[in-house]
N, CA, C and O atoms as a GROMACS GRO file, in nm:
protein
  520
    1UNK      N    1   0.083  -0.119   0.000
    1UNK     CA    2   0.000   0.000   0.000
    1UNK      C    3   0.087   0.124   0.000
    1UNK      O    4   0.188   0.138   0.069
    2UNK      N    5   0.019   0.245  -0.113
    2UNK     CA    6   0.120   0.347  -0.050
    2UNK      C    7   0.041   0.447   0.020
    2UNK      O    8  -0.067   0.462  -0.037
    3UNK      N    9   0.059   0.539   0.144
    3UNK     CA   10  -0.018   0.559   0.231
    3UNK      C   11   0.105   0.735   0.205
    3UNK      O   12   0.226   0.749   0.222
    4UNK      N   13   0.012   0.822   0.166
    4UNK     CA   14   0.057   0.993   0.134
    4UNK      C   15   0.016   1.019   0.330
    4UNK      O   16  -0.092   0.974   0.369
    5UNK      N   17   0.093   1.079   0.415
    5UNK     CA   18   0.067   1.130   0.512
    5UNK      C   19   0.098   1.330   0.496
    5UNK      O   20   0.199   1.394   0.467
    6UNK      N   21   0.011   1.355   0.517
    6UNK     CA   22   0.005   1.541   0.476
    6UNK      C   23   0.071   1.588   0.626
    6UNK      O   24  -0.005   1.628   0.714
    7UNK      N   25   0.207   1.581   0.648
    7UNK     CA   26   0.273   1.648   0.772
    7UNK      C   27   0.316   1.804   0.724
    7UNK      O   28   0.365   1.849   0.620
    8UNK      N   29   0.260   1.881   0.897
    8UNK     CA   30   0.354   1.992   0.857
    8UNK      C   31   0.386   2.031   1.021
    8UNK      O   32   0.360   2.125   1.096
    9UNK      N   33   0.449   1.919   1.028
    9UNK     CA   34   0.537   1.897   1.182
    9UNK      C   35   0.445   1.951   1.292
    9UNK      O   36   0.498   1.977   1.400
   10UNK      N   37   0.341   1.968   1.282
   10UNK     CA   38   0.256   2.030   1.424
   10UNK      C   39   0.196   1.908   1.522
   10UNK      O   40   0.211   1.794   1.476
   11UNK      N   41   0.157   1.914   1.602
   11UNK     CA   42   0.132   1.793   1.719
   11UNK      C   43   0.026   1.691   1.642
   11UNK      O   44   0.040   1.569   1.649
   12UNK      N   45  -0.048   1.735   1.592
   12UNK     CA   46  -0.164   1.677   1.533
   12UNK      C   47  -0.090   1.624   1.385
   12UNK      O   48  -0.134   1.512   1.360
   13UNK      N   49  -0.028   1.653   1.317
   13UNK     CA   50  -0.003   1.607   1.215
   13UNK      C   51   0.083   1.490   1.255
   13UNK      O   52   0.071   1.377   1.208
   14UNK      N   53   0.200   1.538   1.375
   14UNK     CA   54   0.267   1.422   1.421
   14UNK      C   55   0.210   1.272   1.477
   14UNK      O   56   0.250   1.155   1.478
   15UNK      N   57   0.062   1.367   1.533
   15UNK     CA   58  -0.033   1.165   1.575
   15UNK      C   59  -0.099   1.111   1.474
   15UNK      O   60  -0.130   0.993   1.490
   16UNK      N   61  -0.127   1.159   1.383
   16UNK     CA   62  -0.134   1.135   1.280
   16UNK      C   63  -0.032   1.032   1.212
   16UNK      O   64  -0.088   0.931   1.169
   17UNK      N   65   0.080   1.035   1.197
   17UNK     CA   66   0.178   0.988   1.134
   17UNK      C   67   0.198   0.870   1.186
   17UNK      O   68   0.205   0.775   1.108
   18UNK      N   69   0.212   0.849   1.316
   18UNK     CA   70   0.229   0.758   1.425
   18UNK      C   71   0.136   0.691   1.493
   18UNK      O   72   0.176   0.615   1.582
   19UNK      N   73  -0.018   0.702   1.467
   19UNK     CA   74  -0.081   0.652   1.457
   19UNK      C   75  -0.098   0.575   1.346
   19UNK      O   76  -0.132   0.459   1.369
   20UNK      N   77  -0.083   0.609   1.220
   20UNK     CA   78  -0.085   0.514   1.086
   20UNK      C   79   0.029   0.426   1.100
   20UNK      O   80   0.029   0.315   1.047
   21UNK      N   81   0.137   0.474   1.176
   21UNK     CA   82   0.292   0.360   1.165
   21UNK      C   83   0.229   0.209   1.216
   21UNK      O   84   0.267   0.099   1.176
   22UNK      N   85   0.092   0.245   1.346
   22UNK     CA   86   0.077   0.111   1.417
   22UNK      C   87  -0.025   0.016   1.351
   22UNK      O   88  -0.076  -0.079   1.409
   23UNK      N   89  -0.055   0.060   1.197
   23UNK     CA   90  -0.145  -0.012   1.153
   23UNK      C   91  -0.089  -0.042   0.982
   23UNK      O   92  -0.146  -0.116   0.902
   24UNK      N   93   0.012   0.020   0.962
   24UNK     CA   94   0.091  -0.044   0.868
   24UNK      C   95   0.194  -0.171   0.852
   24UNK      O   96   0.212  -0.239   0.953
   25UNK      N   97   0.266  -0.209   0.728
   25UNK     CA   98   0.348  -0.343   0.756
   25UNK      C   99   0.479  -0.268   0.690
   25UNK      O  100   0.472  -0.151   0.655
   26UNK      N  101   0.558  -0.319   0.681
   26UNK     CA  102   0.730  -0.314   0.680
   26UNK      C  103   0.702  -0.301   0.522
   26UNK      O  104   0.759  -0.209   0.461
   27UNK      N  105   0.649  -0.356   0.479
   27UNK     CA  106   0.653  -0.327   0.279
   27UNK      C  107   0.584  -0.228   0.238
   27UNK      O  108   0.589  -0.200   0.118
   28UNK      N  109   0.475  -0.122   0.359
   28UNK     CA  110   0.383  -0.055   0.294
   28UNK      C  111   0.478   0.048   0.289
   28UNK      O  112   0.563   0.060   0.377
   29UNK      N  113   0.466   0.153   0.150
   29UNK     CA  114   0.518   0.292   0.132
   29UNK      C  115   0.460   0.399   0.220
   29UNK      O  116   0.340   0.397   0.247
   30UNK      N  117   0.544   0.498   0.270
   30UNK     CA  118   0.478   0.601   0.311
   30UNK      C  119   0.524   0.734   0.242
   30UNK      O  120   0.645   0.747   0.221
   31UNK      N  121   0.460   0.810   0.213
   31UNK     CA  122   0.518   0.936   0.110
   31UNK      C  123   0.464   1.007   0.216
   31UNK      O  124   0.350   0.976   0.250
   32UNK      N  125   0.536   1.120   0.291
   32UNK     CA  126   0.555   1.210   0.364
   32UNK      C  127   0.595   1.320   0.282
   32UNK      O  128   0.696   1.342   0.216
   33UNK      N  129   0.439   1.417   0.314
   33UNK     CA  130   0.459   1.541   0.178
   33UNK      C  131   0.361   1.678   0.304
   33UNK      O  132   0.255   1.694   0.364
   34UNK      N  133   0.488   1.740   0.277
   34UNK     CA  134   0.441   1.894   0.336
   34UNK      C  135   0.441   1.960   0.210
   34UNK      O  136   0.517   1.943   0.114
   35UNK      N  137   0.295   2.079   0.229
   35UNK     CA  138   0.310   2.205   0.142
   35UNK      C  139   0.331   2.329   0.197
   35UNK      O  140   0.280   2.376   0.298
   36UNK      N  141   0.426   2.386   0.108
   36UNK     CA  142   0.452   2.533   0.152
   36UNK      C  143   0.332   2.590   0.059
   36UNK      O  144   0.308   2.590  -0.062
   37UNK      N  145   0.274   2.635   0.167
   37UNK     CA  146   0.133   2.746   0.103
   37UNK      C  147   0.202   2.841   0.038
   37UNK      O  148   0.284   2.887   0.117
   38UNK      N  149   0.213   2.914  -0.110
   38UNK     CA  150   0.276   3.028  -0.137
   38UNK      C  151   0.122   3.125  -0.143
   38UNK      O  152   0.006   3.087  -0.123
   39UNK      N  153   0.162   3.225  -0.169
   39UNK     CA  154   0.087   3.337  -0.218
   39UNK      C  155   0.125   3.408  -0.329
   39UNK      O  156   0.240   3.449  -0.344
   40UNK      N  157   0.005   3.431  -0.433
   40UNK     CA  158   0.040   3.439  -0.572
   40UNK      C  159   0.165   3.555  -0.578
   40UNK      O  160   0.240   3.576  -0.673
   41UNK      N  161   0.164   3.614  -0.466
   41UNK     CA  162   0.318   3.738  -0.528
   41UNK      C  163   0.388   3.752  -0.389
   41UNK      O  164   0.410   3.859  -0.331
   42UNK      N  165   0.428   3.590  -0.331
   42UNK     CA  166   0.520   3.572  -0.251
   42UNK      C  167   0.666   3.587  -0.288
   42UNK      O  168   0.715   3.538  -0.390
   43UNK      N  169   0.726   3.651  -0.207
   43UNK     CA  170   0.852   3.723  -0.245
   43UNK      C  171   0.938   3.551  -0.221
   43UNK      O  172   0.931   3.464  -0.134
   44UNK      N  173   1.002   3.566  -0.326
   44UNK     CA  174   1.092   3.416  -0.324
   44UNK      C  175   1.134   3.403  -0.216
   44UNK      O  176   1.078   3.309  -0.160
   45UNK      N  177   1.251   3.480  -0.120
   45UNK     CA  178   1.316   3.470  -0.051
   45UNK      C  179   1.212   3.343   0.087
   45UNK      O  180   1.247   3.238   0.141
   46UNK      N  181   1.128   3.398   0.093
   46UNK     CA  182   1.012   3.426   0.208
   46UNK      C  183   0.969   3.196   0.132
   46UNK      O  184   0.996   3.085   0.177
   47UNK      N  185   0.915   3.236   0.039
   47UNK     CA  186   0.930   3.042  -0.015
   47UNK      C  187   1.058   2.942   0.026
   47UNK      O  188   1.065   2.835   0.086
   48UNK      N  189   1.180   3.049  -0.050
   48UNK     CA  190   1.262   2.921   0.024
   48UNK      C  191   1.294   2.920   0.152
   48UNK      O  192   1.333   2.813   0.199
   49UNK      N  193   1.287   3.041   0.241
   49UNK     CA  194   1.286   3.028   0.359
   49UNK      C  195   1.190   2.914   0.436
   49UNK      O  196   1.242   2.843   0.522
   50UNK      N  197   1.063   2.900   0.406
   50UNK     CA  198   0.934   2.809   0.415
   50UNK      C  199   1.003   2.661   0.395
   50UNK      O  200   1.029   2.589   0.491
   51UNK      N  201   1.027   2.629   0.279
   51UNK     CA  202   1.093   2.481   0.219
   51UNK      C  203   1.228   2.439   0.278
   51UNK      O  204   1.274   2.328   0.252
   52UNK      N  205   1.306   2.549   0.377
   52UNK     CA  206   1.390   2.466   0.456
   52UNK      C  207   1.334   2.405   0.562
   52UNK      O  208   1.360   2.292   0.603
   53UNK      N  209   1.224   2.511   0.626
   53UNK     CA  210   1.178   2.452   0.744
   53UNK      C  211   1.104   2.387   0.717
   53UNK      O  212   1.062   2.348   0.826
   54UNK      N  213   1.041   2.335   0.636
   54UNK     CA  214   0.949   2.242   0.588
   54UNK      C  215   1.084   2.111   0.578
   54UNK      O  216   1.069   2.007   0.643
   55UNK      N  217   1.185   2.127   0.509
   55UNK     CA  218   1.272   2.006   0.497
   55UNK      C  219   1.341   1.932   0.642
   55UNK      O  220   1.384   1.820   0.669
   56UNK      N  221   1.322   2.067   0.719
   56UNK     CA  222   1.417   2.039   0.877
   56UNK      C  223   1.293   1.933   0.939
   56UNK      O  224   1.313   1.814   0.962
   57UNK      N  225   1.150   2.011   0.962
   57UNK     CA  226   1.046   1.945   1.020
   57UNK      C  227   1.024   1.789   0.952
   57UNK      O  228   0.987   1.695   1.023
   58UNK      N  229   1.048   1.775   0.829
   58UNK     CA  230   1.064   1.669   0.771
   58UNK      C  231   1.218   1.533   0.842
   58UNK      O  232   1.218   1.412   0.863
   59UNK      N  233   1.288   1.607   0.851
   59UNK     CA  234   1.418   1.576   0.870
   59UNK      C  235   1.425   1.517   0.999
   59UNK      O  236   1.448   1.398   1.019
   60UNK      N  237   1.400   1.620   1.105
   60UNK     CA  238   1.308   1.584   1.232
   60UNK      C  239   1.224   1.444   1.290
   60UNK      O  240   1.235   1.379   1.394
   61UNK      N  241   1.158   1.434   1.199
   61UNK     CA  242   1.071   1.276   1.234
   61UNK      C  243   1.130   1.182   1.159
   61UNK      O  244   1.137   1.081   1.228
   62UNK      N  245   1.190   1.158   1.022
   62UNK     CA  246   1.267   1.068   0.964
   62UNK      C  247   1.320   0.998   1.067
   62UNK      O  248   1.249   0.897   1.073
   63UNK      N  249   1.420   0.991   1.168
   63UNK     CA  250   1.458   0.930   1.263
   63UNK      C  251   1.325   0.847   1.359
   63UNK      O  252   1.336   0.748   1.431
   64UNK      N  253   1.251   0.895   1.340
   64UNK     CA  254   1.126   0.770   1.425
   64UNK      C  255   1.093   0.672   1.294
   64UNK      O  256   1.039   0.569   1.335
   65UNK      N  257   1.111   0.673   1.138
   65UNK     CA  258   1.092   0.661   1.053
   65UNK      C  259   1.169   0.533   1.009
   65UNK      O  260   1.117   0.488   0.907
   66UNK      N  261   1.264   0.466   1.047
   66UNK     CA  262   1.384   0.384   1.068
   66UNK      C  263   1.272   0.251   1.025
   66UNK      O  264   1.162   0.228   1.075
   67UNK      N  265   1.337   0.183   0.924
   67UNK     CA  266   1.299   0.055   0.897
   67UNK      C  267   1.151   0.077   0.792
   67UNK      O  268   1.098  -0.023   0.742
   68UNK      N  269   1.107   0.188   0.773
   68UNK     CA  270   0.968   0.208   0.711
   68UNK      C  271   1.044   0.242   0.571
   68UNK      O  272   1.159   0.288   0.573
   69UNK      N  273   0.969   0.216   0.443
   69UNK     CA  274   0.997   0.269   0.352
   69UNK      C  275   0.935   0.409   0.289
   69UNK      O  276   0.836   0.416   0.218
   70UNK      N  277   1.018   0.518   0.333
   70UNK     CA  278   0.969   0.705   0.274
   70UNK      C  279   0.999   0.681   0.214
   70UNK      O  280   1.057   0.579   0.177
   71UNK      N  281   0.961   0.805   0.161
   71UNK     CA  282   0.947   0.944   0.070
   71UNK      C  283   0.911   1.056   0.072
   71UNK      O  284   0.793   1.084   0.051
   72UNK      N  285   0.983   1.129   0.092
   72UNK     CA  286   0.944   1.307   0.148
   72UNK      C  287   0.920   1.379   0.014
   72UNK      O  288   0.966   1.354  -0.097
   73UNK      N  289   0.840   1.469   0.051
   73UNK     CA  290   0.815   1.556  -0.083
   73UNK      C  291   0.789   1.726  -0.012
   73UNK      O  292   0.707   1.741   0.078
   74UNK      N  293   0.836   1.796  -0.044
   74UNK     CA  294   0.786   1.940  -0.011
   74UNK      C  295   0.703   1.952  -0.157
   74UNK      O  296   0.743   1.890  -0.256
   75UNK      N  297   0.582   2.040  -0.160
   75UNK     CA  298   0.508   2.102  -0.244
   75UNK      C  299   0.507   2.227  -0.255
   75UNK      O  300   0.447   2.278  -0.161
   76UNK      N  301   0.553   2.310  -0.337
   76UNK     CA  302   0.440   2.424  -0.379
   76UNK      C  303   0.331   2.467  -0.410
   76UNK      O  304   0.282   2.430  -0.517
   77UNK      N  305   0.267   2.547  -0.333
   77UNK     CA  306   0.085   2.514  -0.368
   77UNK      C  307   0.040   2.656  -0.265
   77UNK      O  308   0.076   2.682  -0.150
   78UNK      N  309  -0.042   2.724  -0.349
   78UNK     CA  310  -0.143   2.791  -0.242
   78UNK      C  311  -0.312   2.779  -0.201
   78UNK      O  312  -0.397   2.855  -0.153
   79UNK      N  313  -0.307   2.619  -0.257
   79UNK     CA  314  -0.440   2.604  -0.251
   79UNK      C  315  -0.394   2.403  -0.179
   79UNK      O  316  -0.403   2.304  -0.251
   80UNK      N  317  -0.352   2.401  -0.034
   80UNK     CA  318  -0.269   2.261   0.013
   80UNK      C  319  -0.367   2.155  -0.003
   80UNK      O  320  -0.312   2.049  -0.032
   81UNK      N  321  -0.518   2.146   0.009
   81UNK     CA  322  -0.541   2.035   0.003
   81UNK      C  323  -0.531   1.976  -0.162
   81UNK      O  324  -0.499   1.861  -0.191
   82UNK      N  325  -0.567   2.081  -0.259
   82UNK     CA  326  -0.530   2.082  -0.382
   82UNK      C  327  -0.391   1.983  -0.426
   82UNK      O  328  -0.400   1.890  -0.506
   83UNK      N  329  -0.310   2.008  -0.383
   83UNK     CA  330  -0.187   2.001  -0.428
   83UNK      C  331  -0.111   1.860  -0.343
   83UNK      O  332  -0.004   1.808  -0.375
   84UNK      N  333  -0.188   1.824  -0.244
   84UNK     CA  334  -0.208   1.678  -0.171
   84UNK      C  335  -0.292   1.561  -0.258
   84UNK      O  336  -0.247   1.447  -0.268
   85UNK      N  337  -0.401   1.595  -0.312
   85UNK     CA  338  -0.474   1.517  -0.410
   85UNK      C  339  -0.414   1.509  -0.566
   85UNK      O  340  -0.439   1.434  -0.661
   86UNK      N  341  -0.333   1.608  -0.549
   86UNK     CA  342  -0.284   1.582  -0.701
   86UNK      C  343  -0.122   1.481  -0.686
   86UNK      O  344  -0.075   1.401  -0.766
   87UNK      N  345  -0.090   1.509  -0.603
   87UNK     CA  346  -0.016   1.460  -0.566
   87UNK      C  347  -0.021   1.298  -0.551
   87UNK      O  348   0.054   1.238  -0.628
   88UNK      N  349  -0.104   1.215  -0.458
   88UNK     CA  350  -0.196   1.123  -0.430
   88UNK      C  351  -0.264   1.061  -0.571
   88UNK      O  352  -0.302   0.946  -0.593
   89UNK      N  353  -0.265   1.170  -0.650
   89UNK     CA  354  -0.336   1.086  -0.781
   89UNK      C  355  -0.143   1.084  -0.876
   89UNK      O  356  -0.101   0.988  -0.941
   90UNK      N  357  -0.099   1.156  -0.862
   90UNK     CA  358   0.013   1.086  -0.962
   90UNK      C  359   0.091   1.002  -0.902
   90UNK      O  360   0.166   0.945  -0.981
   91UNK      N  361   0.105   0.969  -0.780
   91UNK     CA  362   0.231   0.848  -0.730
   91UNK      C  363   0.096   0.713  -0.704
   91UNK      O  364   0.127   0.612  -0.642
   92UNK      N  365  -0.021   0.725  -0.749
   92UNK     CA  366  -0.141   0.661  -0.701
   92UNK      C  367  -0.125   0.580  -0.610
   92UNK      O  368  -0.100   0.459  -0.609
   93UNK      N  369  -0.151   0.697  -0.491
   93UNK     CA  370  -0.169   0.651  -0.351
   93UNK      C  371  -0.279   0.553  -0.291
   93UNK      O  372  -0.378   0.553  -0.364
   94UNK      N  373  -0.291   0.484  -0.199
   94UNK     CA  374  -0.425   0.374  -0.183
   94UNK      C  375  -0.522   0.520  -0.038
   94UNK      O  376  -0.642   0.521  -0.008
   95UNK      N  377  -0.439   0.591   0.003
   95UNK     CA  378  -0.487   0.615   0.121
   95UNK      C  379  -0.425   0.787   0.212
   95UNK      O  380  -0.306   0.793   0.241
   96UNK      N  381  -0.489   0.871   0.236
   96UNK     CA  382  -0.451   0.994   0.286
   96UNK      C  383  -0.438   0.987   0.403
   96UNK      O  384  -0.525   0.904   0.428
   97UNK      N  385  -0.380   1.022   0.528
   97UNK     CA  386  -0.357   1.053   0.658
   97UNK      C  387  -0.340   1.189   0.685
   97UNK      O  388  -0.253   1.259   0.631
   98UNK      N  389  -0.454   1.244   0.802
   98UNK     CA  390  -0.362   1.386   0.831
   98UNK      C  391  -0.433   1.425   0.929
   98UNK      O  392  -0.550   1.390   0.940
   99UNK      N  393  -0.387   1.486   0.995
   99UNK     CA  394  -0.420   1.538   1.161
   99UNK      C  395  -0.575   1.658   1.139
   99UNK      O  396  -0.626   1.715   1.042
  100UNK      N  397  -0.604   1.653   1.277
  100UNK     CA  398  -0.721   1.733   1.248
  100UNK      C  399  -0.691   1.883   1.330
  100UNK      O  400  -0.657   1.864   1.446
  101UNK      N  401  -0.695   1.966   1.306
  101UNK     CA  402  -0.631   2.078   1.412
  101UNK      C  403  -0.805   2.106   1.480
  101UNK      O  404  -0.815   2.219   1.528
  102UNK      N  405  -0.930   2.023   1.487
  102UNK     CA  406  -1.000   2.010   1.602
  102UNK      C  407  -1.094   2.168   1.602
  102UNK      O  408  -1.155   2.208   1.701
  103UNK      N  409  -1.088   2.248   1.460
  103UNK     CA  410  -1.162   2.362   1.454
  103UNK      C  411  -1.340   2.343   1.410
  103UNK      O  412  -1.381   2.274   1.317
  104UNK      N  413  -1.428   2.427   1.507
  104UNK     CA  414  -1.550   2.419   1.460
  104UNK      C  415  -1.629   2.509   1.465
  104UNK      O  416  -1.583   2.608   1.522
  105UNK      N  417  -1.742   2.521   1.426
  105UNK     CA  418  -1.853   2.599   1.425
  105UNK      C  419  -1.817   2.738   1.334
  105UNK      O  420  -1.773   2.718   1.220
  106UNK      N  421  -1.829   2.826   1.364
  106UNK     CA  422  -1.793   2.945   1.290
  106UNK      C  423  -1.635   2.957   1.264
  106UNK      O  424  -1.606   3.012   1.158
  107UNK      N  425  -1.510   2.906   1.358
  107UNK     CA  426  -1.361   2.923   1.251
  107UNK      C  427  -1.378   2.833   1.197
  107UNK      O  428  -1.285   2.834   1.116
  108UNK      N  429  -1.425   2.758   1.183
  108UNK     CA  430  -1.405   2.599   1.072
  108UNK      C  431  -1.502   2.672   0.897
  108UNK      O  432  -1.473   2.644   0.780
  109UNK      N  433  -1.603   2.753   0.943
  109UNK     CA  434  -1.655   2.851   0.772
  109UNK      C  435  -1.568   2.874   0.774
  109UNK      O  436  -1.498   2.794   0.711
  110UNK      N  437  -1.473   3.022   0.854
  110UNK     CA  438  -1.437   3.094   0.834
  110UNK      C  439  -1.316   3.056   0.765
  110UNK      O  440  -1.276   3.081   0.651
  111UNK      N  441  -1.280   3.008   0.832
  111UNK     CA  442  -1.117   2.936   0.773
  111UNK      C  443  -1.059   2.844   0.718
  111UNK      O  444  -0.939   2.818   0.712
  112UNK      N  445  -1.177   2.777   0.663
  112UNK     CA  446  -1.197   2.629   0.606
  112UNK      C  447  -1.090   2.543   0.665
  112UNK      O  448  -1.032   2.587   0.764
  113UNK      N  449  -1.053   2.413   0.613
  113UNK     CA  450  -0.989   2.322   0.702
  113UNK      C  451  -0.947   2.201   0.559
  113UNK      O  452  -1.006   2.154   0.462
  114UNK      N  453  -0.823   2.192   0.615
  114UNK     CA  454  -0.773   2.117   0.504
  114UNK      C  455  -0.793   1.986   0.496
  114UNK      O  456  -0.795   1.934   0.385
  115UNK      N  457  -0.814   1.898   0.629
  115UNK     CA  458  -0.887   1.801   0.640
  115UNK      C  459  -1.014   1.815   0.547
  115UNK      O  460  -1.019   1.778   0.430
  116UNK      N  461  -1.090   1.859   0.599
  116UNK     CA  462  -1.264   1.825   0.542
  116UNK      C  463  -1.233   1.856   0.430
  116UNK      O  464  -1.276   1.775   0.347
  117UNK      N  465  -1.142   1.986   0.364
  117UNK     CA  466  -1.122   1.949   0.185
  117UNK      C  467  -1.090   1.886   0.154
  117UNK      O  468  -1.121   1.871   0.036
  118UNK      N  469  -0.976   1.752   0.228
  118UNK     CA  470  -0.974   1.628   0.176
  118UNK      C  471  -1.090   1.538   0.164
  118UNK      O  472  -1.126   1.485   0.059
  119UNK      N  473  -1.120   1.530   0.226
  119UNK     CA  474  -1.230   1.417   0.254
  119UNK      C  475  -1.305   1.431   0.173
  119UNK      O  476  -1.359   1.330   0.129
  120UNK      N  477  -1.343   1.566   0.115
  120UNK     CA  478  -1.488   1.562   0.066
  120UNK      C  479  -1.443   1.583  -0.116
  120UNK      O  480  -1.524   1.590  -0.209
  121UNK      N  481  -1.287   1.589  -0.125
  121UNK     CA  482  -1.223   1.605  -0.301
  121UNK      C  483  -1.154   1.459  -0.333
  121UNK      O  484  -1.147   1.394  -0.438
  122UNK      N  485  -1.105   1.434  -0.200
  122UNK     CA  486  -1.027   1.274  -0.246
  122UNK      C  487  -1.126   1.187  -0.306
  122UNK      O  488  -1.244   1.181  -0.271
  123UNK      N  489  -1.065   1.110  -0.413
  123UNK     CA  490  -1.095   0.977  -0.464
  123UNK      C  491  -1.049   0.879  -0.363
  123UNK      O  492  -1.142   0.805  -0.334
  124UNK      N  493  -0.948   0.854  -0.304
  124UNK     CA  494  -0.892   0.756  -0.203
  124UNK      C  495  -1.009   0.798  -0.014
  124UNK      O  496  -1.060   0.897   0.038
  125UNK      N  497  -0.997   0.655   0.018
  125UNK     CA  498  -0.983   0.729   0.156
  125UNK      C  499  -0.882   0.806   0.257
  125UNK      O  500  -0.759   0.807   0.263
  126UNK      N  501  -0.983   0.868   0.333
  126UNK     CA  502  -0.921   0.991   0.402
  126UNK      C  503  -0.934   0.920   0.518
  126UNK      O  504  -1.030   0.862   0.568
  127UNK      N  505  -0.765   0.941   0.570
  127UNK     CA  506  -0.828   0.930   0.745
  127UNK      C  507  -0.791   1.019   0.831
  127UNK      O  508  -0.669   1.031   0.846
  128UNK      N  509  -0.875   1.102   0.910
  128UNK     CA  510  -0.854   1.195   0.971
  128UNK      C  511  -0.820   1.180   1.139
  128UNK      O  512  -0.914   1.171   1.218
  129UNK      N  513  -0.687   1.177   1.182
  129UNK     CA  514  -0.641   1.112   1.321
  129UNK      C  515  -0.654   1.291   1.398
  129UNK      O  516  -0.580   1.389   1.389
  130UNK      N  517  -0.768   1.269   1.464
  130UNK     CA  518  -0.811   1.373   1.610
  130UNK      C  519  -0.701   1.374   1.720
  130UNK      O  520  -0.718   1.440   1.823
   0.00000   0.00000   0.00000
């Protein structure tokens, strides 16, 4: 199976990750893919600044990662759940993982949530670890 986990090193993305480790096997793939959100007239500097720390936070959990077969990916994207499903459809993933940051009622309109845009755009299942 290959199993896309959407980390961007925060507590919830991390149980996420580690919660899927205890229900996977030693042959399943895991593609570990953060997006750097850009903004259409983000000053470069300010992106690659984003994609180191995106590579460090990546870099970071690799070491709990020992014996699993990755694949890290940083993305460019200012639209992340977008760019997770496209993603997921070209390495054709069986399965999404990703933390829930636990927002509701009026910030969850307001601010939409990258979870529930998975869930409700993916072709694969979504699993959303609370």
């Amino acid at each position: 199976m290959k199993i896309l986990v959407a980390y961007d090193g925060s507590d919830n993305s991390k149980k996420a990750l580690f919660f899927i480790l205890n229900l996977l096997r030693k042959e399943d793939e895991i593609y570990l893919v953060t997006v750097v959100k850009e903004a259409p007239k983000s000053p470069e500097q300010k992106i690659i600044q984003e994609r180191e720390e995106a590579e460090e936070k990546q870099k970071q959990v690799l070491k709990d990662l020992e014996g699993y077969k990755v694949t890290t990916e940083i993305l460019e994207s200012p639209d992340v759940s977008s760019a997770i499903i496209e993603y997921c459809k070209k390495i054709n993933c069986n399965m999404i993982v990703t933390g829930s940051r636990g927002l509701t009622g009026l910030k969850k309109v307001i601010l939409g949530s990258v979870s529930s845009a998975l869930v409700s755009k993916a072709d694969v299942p979504v699993l959303v670890v609370k």
